[in-house]
C-alpha positions in Angstrom: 39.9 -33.2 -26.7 38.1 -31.0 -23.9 35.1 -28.9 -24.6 33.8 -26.4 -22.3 32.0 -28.3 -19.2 28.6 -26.1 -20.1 27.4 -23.4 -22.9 28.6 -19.9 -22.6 25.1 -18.8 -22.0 25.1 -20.6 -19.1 27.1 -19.6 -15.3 28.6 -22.4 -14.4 28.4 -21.1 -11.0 26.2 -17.8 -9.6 28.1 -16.4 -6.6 25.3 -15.9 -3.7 25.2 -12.3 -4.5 24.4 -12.8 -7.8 21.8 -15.2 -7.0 19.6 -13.3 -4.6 20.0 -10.0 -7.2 17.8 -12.4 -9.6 15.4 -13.6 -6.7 15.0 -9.0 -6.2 14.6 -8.8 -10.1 12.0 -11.8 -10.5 10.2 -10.4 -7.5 10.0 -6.6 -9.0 9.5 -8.1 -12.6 6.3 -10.3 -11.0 5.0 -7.2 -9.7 5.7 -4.5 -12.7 3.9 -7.1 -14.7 0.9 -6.1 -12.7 1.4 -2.6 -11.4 2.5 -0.7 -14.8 3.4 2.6 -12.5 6.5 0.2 -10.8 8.4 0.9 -14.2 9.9 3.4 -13.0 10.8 2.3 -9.5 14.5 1.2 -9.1 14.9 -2.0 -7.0 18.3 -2.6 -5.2 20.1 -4.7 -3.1 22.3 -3.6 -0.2 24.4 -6.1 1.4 22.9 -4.7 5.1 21.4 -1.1 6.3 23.6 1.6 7.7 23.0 1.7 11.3 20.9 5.1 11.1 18.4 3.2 8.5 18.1 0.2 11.0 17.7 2.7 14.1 15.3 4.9 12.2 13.5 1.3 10.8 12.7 0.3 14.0 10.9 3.6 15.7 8.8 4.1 12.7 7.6 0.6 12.8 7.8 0.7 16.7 9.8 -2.2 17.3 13.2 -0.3 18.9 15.2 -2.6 20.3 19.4 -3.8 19.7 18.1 -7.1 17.5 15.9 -5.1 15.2 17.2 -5.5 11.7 14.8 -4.3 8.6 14.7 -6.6 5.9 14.3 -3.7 3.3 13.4 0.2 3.0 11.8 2.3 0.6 13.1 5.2 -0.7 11.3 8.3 -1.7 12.1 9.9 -5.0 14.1 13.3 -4.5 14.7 15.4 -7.2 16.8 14.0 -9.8 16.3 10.0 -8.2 13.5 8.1 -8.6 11.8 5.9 -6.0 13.8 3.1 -4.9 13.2 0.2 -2.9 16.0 -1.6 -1.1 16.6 -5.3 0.3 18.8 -6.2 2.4 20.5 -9.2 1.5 22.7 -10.6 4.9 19.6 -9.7 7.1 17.2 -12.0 4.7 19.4 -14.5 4.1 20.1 -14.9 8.1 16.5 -15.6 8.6 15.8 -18.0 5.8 16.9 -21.8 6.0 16.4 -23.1 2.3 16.9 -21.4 -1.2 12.7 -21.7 -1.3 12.4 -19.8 2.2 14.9 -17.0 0.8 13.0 -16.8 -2.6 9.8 -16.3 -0.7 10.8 -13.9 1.9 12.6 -11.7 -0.8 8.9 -11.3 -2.6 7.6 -10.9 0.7 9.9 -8.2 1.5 9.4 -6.1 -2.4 5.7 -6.7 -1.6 5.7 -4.6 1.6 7.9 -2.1 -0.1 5.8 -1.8 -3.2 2.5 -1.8 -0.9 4.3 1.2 1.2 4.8 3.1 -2.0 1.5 2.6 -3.1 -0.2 2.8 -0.1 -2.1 -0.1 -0.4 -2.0 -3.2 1.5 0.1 -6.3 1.1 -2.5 -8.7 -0.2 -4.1 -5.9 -2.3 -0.3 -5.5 -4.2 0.1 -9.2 -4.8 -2.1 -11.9 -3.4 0.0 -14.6 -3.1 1.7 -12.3 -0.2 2.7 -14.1 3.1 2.0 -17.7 0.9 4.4 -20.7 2.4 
């Protein structure tokens, strides 16, 4: 007789995709926990930024060249949307080596998002920021 290999509750397997949406939600949850007003910020993931995004990443932060790719963007609220912060998973994944490096550079990046939106600085969102 054959039983299911693990409990429902349990993937058996969590596509990449899936994975890196939980490291995004742990990151915002971690930081919504401390910074009430983040309730109503949407957090999402986008596999990688339209070209305009990435062109229009790099001359605000200065940085134009062909191998500038943002890691994530934030989103002003328009009428009718809410503030929305945006990571970009192929772009983060590219640059980490190891499940730990990813998990750590997707907090990194929601911390520089959340410290845009509230205009305060990285370390004064979360101060575990830039930690390896």
């Amino acid at each position: 007789m054959r039983g299911p290999i693990a409990p429902p509750q349990v993937p058996l397997s969590l596509s990449r995709a899936d994975a890196f949406d939980d490291l995004v939600r742990d990151a915002a949850d971690r930081l919504e926990r401390r910074w009430p007003q983040l309730a109503d910020v949407e957090f999402a993931v986008q596999e990688v930024p339209w070209p305009l995004d990435a062109v229009a990443e790099a001359a605000q932060s200065g940085e134009i060249s062909d191998d500038s790719v943002p890691l994530g963007k934030l989103v002003n609220a328009r009428k009718g949307s809410p503030n929305r912060i945006v990571v970009y998973r192929r772009p983060v994944e590219i640059r980490a080596k190891s499940r730990e490096e990813r998990a750590l550079l997707v907090h990194d990046v929601v911390v520089e998002q959340v410290a845009e939106l509230l205009g305060l600085s990285p370390e004064n969102v979360d101060p575990r920021y830039g930690e390896d």
